[in-house]
TORMARNU-782568 format. One line per 4 residues: for each residue z, x, y of C-alpha. Coordinates in nm, 3 decimals, always signed. Example, Ala and Ser with C-alpha at 12.3 -4.5 7.8 and 13.67 -1.06 7.14 Angstrom:
# TORMARNU-782568
+0.780 +1.230 -0.450 ~ +0.714 +1.367 -0.106
//
This chain:
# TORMARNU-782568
+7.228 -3.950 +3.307 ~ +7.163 -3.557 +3.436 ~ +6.821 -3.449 +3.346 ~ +7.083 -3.123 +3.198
+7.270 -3.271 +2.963 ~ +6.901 -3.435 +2.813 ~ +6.769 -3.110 +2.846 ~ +7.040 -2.833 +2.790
+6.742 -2.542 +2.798 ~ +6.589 -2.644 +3.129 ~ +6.794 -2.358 +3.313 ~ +6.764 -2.123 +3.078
+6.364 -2.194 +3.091 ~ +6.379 -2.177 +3.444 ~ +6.501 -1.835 +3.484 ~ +6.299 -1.745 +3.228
+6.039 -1.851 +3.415 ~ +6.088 -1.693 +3.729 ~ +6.207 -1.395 +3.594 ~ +5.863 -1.400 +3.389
+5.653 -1.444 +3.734 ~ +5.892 -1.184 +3.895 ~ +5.737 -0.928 +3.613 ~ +5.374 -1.014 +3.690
+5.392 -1.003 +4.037 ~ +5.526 -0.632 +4.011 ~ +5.317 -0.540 +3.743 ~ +4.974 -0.676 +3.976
+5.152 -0.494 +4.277 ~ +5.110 -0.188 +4.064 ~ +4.729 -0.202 +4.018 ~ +4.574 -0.150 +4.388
+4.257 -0.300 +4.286 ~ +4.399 -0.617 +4.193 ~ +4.632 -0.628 +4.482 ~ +4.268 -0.557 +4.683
+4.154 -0.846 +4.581 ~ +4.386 -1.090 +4.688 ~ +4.331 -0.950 +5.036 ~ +3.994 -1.176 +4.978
+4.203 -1.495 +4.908 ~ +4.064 -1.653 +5.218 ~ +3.729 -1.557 +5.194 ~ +3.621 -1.683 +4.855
+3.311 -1.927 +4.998 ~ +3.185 -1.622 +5.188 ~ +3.208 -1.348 +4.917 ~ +3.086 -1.606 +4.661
+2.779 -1.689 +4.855 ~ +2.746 -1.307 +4.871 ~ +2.728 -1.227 +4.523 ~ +2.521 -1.548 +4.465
+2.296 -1.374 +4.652 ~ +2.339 -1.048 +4.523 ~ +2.240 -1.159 +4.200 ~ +1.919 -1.337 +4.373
+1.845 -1.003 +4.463 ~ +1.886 -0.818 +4.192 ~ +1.670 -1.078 +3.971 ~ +1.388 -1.140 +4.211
+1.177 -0.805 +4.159 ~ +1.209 -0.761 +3.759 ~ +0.943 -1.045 +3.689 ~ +0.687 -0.791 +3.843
+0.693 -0.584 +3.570 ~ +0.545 -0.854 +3.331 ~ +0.287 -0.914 +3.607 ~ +0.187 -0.573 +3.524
+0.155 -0.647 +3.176 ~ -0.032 -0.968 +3.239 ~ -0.295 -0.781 +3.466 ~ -0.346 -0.468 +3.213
-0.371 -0.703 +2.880 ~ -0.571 -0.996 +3.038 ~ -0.659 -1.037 +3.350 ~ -0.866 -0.706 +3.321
-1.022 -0.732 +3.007 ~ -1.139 -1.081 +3.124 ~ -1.230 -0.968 +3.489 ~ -1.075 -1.242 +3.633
-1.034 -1.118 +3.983 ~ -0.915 -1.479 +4.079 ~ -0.612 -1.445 +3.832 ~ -0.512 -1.106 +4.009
-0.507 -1.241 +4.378 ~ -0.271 -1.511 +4.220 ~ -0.038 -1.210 +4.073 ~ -0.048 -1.043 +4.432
+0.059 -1.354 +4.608 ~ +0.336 -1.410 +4.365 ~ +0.464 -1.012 +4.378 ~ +0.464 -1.082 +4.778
+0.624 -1.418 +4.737 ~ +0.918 -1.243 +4.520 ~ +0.927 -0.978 +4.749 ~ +1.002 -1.194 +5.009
+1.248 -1.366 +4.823 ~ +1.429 -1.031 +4.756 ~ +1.471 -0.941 +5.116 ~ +1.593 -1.221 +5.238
+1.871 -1.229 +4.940 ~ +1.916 -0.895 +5.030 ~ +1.977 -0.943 +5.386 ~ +2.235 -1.268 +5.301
+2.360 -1.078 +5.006 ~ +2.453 -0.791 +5.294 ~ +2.610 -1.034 +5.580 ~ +2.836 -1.261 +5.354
+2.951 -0.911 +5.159 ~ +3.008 -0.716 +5.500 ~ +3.186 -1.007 +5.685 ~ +3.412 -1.037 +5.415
+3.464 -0.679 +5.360 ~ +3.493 -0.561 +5.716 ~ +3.721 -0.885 +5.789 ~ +3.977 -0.715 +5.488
+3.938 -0.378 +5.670 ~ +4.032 -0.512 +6.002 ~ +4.337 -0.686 +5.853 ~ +4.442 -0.381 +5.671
+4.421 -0.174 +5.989 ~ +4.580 -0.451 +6.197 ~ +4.877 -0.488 +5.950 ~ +4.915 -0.079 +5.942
+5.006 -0.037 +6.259 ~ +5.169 -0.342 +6.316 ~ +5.385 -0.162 +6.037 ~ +5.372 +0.142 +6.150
+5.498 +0.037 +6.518 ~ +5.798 -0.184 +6.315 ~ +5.926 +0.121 +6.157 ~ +6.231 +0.319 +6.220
+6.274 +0.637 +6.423 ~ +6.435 +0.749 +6.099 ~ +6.082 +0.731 +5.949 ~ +5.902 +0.881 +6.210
+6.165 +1.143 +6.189 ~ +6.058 +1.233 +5.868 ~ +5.694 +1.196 +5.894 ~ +5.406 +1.387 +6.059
+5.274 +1.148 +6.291 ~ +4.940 +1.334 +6.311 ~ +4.911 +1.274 +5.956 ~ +4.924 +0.910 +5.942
+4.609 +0.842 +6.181 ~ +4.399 +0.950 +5.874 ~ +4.575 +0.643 +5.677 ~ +4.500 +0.391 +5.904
+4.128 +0.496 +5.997 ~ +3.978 +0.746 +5.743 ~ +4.120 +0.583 +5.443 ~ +4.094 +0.216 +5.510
+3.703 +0.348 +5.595 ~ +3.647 +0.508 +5.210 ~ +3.832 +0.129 +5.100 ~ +3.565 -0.072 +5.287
+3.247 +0.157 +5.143 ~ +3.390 +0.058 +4.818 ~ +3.419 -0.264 +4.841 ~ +3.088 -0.307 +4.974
+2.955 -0.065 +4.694 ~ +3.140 -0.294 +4.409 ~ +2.989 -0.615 +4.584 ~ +2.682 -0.522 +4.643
+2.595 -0.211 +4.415 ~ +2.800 -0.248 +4.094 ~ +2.715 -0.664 +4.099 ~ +2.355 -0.622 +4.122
+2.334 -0.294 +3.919 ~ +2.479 -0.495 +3.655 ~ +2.269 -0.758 +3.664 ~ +1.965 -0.568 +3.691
+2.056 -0.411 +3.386 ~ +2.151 -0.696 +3.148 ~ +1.827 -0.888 +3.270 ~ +1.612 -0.564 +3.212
+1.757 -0.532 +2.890 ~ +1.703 -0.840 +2.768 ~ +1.356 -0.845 +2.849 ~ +1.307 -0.487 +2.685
+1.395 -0.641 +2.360 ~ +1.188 -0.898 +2.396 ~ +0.846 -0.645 +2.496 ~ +0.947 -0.431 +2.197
+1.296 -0.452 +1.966 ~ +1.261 -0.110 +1.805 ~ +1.196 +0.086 +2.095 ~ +1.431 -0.093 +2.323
+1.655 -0.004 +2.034 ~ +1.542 +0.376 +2.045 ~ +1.626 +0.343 +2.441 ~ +1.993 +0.185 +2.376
+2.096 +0.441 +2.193 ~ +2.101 +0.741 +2.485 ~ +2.312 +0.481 +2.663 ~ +2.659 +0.631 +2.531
+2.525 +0.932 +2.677 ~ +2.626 +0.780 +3.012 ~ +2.927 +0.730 +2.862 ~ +3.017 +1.062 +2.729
+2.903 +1.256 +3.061 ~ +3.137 +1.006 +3.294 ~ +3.440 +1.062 +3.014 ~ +3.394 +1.416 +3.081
+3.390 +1.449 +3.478 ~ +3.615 +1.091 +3.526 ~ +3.956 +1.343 +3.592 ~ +3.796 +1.616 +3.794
+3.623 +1.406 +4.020 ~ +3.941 +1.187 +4.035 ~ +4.197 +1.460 +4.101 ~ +3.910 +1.650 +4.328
+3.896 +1.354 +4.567 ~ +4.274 +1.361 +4.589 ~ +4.308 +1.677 +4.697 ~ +3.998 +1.689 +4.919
+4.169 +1.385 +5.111 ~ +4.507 +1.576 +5.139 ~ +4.322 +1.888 +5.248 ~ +4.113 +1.677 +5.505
+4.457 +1.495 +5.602 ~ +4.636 +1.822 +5.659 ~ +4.300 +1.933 +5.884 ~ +4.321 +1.663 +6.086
+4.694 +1.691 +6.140 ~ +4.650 +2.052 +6.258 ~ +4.376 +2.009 +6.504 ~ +4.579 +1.715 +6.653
+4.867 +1.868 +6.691 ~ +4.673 +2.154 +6.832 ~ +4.483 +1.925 +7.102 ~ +4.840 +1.759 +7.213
+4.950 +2.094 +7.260 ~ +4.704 +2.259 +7.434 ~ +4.914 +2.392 +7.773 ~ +5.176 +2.526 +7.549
+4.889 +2.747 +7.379 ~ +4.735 +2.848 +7.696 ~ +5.059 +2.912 +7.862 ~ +5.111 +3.164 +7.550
+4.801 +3.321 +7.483 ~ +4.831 +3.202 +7.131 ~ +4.414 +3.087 +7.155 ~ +4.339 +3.410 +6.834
+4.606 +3.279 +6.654 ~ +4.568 +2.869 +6.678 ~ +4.199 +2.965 +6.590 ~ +4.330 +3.140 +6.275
+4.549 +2.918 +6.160 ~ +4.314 +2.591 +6.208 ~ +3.998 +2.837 +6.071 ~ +4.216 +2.893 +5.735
+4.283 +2.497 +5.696 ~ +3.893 +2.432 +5.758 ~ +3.866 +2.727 +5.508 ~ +4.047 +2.475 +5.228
+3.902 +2.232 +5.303 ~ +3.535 +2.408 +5.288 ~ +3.652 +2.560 +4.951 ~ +3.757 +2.220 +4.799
+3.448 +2.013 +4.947 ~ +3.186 +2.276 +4.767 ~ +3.366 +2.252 +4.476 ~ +3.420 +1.862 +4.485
+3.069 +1.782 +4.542 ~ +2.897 +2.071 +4.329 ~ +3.080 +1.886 +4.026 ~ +2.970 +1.559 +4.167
+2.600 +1.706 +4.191 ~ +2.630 +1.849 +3.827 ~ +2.771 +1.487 +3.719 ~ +2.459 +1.318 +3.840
+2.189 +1.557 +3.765 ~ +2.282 +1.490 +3.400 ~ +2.287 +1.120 +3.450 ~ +1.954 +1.181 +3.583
+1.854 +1.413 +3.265 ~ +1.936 +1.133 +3.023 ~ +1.700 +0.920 +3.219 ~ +1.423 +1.163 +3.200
+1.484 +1.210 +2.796 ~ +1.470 +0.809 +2.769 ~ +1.150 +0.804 +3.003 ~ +0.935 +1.069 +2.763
+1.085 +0.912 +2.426 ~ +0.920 +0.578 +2.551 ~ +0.592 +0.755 +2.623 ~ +0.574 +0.960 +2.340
+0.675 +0.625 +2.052 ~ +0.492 +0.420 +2.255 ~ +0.197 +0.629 +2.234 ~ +0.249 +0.647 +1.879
+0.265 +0.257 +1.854 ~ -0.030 +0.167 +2.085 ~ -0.247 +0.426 +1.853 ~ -0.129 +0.234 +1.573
-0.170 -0.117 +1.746 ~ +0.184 -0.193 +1.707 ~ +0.182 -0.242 +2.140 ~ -0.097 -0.300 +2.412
-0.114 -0.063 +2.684 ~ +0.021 -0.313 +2.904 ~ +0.362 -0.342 +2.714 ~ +0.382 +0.045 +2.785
+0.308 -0.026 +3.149 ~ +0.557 -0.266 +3.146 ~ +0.845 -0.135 +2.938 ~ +0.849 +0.176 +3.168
+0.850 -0.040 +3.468 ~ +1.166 -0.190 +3.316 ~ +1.290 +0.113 +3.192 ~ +1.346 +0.191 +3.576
+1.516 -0.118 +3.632 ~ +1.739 -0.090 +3.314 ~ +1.817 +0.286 +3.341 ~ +1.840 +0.387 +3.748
+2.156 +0.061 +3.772 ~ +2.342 +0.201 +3.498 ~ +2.246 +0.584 +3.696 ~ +2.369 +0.399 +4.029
+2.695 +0.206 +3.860 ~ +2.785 +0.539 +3.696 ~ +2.753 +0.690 +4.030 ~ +2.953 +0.455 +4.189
+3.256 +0.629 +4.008 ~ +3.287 +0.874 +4.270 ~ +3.307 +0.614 +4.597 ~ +3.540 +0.376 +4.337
+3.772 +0.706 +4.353 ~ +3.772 +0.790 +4.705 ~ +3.853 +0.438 +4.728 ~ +4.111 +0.417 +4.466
+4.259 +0.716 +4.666 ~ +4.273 +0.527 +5.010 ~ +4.417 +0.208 +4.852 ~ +4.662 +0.421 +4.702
+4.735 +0.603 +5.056 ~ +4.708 +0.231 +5.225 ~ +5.002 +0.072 +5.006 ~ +5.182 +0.350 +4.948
+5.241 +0.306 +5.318 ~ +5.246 -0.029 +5.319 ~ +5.528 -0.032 +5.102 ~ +5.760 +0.176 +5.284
+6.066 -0.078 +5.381 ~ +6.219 +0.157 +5.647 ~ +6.144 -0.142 +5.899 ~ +6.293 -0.266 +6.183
+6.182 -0.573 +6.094 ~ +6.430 -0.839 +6.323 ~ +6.260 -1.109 +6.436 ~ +6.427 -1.381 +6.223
+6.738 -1.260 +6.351 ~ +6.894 -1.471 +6.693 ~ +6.778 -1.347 +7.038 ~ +7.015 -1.293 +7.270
+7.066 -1.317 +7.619 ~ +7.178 -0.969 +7.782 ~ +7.492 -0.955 +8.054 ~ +7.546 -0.598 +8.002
+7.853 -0.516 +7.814 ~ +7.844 -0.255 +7.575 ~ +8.101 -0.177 +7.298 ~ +8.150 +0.118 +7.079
+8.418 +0.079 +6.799 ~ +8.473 +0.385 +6.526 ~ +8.101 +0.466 +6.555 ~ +7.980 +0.765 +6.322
+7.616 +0.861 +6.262 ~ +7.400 +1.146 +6.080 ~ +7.029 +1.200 +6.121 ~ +7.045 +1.342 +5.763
+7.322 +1.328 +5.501 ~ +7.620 +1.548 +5.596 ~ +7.520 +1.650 +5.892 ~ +7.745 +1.407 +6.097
+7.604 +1.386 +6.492 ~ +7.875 +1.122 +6.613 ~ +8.239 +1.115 +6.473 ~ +8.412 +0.820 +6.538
+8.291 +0.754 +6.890 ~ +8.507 +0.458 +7.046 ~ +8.454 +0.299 +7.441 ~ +8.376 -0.018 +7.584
+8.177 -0.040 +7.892 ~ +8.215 -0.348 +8.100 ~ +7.918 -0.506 +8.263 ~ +7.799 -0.411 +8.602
+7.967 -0.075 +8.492 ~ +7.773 +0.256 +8.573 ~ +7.884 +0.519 +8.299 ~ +7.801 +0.872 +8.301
+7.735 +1.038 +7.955 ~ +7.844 +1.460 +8.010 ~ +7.806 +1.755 +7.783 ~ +7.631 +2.022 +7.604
+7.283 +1.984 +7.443 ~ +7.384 +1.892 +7.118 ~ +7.674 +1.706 +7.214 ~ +7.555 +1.357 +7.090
+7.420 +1.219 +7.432 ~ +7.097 +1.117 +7.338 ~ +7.255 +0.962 +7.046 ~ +7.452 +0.751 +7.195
+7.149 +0.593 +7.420 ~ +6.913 +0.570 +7.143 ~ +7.154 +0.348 +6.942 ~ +7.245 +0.140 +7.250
+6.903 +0.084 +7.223 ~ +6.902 -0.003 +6.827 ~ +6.716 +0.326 +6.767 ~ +6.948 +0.403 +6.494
+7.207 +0.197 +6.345 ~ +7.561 +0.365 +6.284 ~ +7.671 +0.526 +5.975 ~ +7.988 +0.389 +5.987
+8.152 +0.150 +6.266 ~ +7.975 -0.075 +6.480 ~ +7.768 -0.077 +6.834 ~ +7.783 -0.464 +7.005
+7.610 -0.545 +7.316 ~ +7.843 -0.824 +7.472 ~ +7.998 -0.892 +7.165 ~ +7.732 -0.871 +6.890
+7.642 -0.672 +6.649 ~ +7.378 -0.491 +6.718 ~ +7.222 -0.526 +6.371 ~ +7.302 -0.885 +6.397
+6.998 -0.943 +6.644 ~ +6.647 -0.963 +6.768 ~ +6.584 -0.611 +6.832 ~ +6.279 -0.656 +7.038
+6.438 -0.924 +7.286 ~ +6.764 -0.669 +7.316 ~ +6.536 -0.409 +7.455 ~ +6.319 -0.609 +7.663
+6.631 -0.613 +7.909 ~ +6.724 -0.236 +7.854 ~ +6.501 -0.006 +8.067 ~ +6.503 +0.386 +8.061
+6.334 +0.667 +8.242 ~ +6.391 +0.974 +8.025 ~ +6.337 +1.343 +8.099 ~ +6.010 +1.325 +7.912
+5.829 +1.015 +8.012 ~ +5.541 +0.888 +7.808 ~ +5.240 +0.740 +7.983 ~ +4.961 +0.569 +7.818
+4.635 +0.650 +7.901 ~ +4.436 +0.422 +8.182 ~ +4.520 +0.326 +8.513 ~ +4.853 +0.398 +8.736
+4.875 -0.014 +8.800 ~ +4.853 -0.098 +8.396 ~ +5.107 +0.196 +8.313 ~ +5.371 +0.056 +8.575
+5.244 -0.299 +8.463 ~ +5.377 -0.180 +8.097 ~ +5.732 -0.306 +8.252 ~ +5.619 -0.649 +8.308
+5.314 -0.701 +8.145 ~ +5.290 -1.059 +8.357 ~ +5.379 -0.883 +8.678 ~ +5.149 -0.951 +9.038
+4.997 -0.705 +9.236 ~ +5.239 -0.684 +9.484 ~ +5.532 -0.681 +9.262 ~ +5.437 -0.374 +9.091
+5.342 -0.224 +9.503 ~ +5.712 -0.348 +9.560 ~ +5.837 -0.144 +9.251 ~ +5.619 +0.174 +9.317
+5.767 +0.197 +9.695 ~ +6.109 +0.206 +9.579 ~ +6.037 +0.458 +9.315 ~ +5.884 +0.660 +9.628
+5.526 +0.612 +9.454 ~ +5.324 +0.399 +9.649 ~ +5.194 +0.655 +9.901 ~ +5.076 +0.931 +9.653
+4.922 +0.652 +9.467 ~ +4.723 +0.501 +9.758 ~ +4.619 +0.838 +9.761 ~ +4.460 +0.937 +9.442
+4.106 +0.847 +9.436 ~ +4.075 +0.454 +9.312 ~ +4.455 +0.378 +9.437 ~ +4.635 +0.187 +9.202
+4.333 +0.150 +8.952 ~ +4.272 +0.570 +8.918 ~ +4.273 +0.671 +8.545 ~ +4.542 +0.925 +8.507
+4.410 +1.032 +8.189 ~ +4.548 +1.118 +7.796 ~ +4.919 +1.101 +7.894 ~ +4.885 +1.113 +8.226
+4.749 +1.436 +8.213 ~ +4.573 +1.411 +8.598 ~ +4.924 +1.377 +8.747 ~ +5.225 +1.615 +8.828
+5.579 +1.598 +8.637 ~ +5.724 +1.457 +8.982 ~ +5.444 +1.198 +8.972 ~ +5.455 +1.083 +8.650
+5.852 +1.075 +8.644 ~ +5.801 +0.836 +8.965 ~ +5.578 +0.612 +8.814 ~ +5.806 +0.599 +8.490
+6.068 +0.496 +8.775 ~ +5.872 +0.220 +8.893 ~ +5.790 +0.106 +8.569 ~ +6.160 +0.040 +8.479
+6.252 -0.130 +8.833 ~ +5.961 -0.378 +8.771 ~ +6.130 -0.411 +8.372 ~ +6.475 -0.540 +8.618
+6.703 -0.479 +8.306 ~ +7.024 -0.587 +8.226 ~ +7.089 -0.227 +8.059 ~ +6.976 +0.101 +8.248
+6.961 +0.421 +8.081 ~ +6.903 +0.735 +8.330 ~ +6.763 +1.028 +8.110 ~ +6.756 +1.344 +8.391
+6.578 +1.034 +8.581 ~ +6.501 +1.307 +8.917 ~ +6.497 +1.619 +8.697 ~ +6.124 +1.706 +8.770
+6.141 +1.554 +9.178 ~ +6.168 +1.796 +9.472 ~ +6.469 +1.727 +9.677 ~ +6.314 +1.536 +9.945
+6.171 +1.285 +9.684 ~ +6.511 +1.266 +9.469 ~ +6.717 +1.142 +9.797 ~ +6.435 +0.930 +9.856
+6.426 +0.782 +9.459 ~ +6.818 +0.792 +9.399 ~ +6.875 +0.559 +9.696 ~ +6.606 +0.304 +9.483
+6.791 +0.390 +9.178 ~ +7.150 +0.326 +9.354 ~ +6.985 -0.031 +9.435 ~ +6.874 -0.066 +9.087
+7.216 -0.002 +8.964 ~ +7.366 -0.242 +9.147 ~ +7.525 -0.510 +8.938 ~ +7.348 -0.388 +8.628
+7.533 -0.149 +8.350 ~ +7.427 +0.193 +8.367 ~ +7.434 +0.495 +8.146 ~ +7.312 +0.827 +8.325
+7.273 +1.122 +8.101 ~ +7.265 +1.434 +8.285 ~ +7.312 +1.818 +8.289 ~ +7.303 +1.791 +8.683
+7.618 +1.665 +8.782 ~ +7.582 +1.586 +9.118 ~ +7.358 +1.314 +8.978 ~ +7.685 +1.135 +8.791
+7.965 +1.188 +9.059 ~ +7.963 +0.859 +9.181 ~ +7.952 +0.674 +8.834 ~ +8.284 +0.416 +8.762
+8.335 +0.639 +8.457 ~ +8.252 +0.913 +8.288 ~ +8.227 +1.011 +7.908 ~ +8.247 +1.385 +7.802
+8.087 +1.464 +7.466 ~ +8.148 +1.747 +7.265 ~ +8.001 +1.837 +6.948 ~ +8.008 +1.459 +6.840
+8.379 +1.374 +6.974 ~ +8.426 +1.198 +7.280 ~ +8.680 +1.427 +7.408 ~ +8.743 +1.274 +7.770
+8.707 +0.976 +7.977 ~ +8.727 +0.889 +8.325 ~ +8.647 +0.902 +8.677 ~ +8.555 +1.204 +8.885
+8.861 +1.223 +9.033 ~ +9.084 +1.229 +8.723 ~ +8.894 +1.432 +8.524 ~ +8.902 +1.721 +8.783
+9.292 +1.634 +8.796 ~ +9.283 +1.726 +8.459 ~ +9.121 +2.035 +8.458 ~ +9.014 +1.981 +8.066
+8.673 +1.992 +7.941 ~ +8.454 +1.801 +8.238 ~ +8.683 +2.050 +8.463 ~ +8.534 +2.365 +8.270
+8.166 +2.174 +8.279 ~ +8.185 +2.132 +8.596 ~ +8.305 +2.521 +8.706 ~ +8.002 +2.631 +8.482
+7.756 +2.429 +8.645 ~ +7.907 +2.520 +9.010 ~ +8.047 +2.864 +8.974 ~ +8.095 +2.973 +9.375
+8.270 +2.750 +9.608 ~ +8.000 +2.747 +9.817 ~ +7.791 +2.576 +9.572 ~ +8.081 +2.311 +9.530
+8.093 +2.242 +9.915 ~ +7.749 +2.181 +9.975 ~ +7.710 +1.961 +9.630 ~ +7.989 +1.751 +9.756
+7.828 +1.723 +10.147 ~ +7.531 +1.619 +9.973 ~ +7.711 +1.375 +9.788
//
């Protein structure tokens, strides 16, 4: 019989159920410190042992304080000398004992801590890098290097302060405590009392120092986005003589963030200067009762001794967990900043999706697209491009070029319509195997800092020696790079900062001939060559064209005369398609391009004898 029809509520139940765990999931998502924790899930025998421990440590050193008592009430009286070298070896014994808790308490805590940090770091910019441009369009990059190093930093102090501080602190506390009641009920009592004292000062400075660390972090944030972007654009400033006003404008943000520091930690130095107040009140009310008592013989001298002794251990934890508030904000504030990114979907995230192997055909049907809403950049952009074909991409800046590139290379999906790449859908599939066989060489070519032979390796990250030789002599490289100082292995600095446009835009060059793609896309590839290098490097890029499809972008057009076809963009539209050949028959839009680019017939002649 169906386990249903026995049980007609079992679905119901079910959903119930789930829907029930659903709820609890979001609602721990919510609380960053419980989310925190799971980050541990992994490492439960390691932070275990640490607060095991942790709580050796924190126990090990309050039995001194009755050794005090011992020596003042009896060993003294008695002059037992013997007795007292016993109570020295013991203190040294548990002081022993206390550093070497302290020390495991310390390595199980950090390698469980730092192991979290690492993973959170690791998983931020393995995020980060699996975001869309659309994201990074909206975003200050120089603002999210903070997130992924300053702010994971204030999460690990805290959860080494909450391991190690606020465990033992507590500890320390509860034992001292109970062994102050047992020295002395009434006065332990008296000392209880100024306790919600503690709590009162914490309830009063809990929100400033909350919404002061906050904006401190923002204000640091902001700092560090300004000096960044002022470092990365250094030349620009020079080349300007904008040095008085950069220093200005970074001097006012260090201003803010002066101004909110002094006034951040002058409340935090207020906050625990009272803490430390109530302990001073506590510390004379136990001299002056106890006075009072011993006079009266209601204690020995060597319960005073020791209650103060304990005192210290029951009053400085509760100072130090108190304390703690302000590093449990900071790092309330990073895990905040650390999720909030986290949970940011705008992914590219396509690795489930099938791989697929590239022959070069490339399909545009109805495509529209708008970097923000309304603000349409393609409008209904139709063409198919055969494989093998070369394809040159004409118009205005503006005119959707670039566009059309970046979403060949999945960049940006279309608003409406649909991109394939030989027949698929290019949301349909494995964006990082798609542009593993598409290479480009844009105007602007980004090199990453360390040698010329890793940045041209960055095609082919497998590739031998002499294959990435045999890619820089095409790209006209190899003999300015055999002569820089190291060769191939010279460091050519933050960006390739040591080399010249022509030099970088070469090795860029040779980085996509090693990549051998099935797509090319030709981004002003010779724009920043002298003319004696660009006949040398658009004979290797005619061979690197060969039976491969090809999109050249280009405001030059003697760079696109000899492409199968050519697209002319305007303001969005594809307007006109087709060889050189027709679309000078025409005399439409490429026609007018073309006479505004070449505007003497001299110019024309000796464009097409170059040609």
């Amino acid at each position: 019989m169906d386990s249903h029809s026995l049980d007609p509520d079992k679905p119901f139940r079910r959903r119930t159920w789930h829907w029930l765990t659903h709820e609890l999931r979001q609602a721990l998502r919510k609380n960053v410190f419980i989310r925190y924790l799971f980050e541990f899930h992994d490492l439960k025998i390691r932070l275990l042992l640490g607060n095991i421990f942790a709580i050796v440590q924190a126990v090990s050193l309050i039995p001194i304080s009755l050794l005090f008592k011992r020596i003042i009430d009896v060993y003294i009286p008695q002059k037992d000398a013997s007795a007292i070298g016993w109570v020295i070896a013991v203190g040294l014994g548990l002081w022993a004992v206390h550093i070497g808790a302290t020390v495991a308490s310390r390595y199980f805590t950090l390698s469980s801590t730092k192991t979290v940090t690492e993973r959170l770091r690791a998983r931020l910019v393995m995020h980060l890098q699996q975001m869309s441009l659309r994201f990074y369009d909206k975003e200050r990059i120089s603002e999210l290097h903070p997130r992924v190093v300053m702010d994971t930093e204030r999460v690990d102090v805290m959860a080494n302060a909450l391991v190690v501080t606020v465990l033992v602190s507590a500890v320390v506390a509860l034992a001292s405590a109970v062994l102050l009641l047992m020295i002395n009920a009434r006065l332990a009592l008296l000392v209880f009392v100024m306790v919600p004292l503690y709590y009162v000062i914490q309830r009063t400075f809990s929100t400033k120092l909350k919404e002061g660390h906050r904006s401190f972090r923002k204000e640091m944030e902001q700092m560090s986005s300004i000096v960044h972007e002022l470092l990365h654009s250094i030349r620009l400033v020079k080349s300007f003589a904008r040095e008085p006003f950069e220093q200005e404008r970074v001097q006012e943000r260090i201003r803010r963030v002066t101004h909110r520091g002094v006034r951040l930690f002058t409340e935090t130095a207020a906050f625990q200067i009272l803490l430390q107040f109530v302990g001073g009140l506590a510390l004379l009310v136990i001299f002056t009762v106890g006075a009072w008592m011993t006079i009266n013989d209601r204690m020995t001298l060597g319960e005073i001794v020791a209650f103060s002794s304990l005192l210290a251990y029951f009053l400085n934890p509760i100072n130090t967990l108190i304390g703690c508030v302000d590093t449990i904000y900071a790092g309330r504030a990073g895990l905040e900043s650390v999720y909030g990114l986290l949970d940011i979907y705008d992914t590219e995230k396509s690795d489930h999706l099938p791989r697929i192997d590239v022959q070069g055909a490339v399909e545009f049907q109805n495509v529209c697209f708008e970097y923000r809403k309304g603000e349409a950049v393609l409008h209904n952009v139709s063409f198919r491009v055969q494989s093998g074909e070369q394809v040159a991409l004409v118009g205005a800046s503006g005119a959707g070029k670039t566009t059309v590139a970046n979403m060949i290379l999945g960049f940006y999906f279309p608003t409406e319509g649909r991109v394939l790449i030989d027949e698929h859908d290019i949301t349909k599939v494995n964006l990082r195997a798609l542009r593993e066989q598409i290479g480009v060489v844009s105007q602007d070519n980004i090199l990453i800092s360390g040698s010329v032979l890793n940045n041209i390796r960055y095609g082919k990250m497998d590739a031998t020696f002499e294959e990435i030789v045999a890619a820089a002599k095409l790209a006209n490289a190899h003999d300015f790079i055999t002569g820089l100082p190291d060769g191939y292995d010279t460091d050519i600095g933050d960006r390739g900062v040591r080399l010249s446009g022509g030099q970088k835009q070469r090795i860029a060059i040779a980085r996509a001939i090693l990549k051998n793609p099935k797509i090319l896309v030709l981004d002003e590839a010779t724009s920043a060559l002298d003319s004696e290098s660009e006949a040398v490097v658009q004979e290797a890029l005619k061979h690197l064209r060969h039976n491969r499809t090809c999109f050249i972008i280009a405001h030059r057009l003697s760079t696109i005369i000899e492409a199968n076809r050519i697209f002319v963009l305007k303001r969005g539209h594809l307007v006109e398609a087709g060889n050189f050949e027709e679309l000078m028959a025409r005399k439409g839009e490429f026609f007018r391009y073309y006479q505004l680019q070449f505007k003497t017939k001299e110019q024309v002649a000796n464009t097409t004898v170059a040609i």
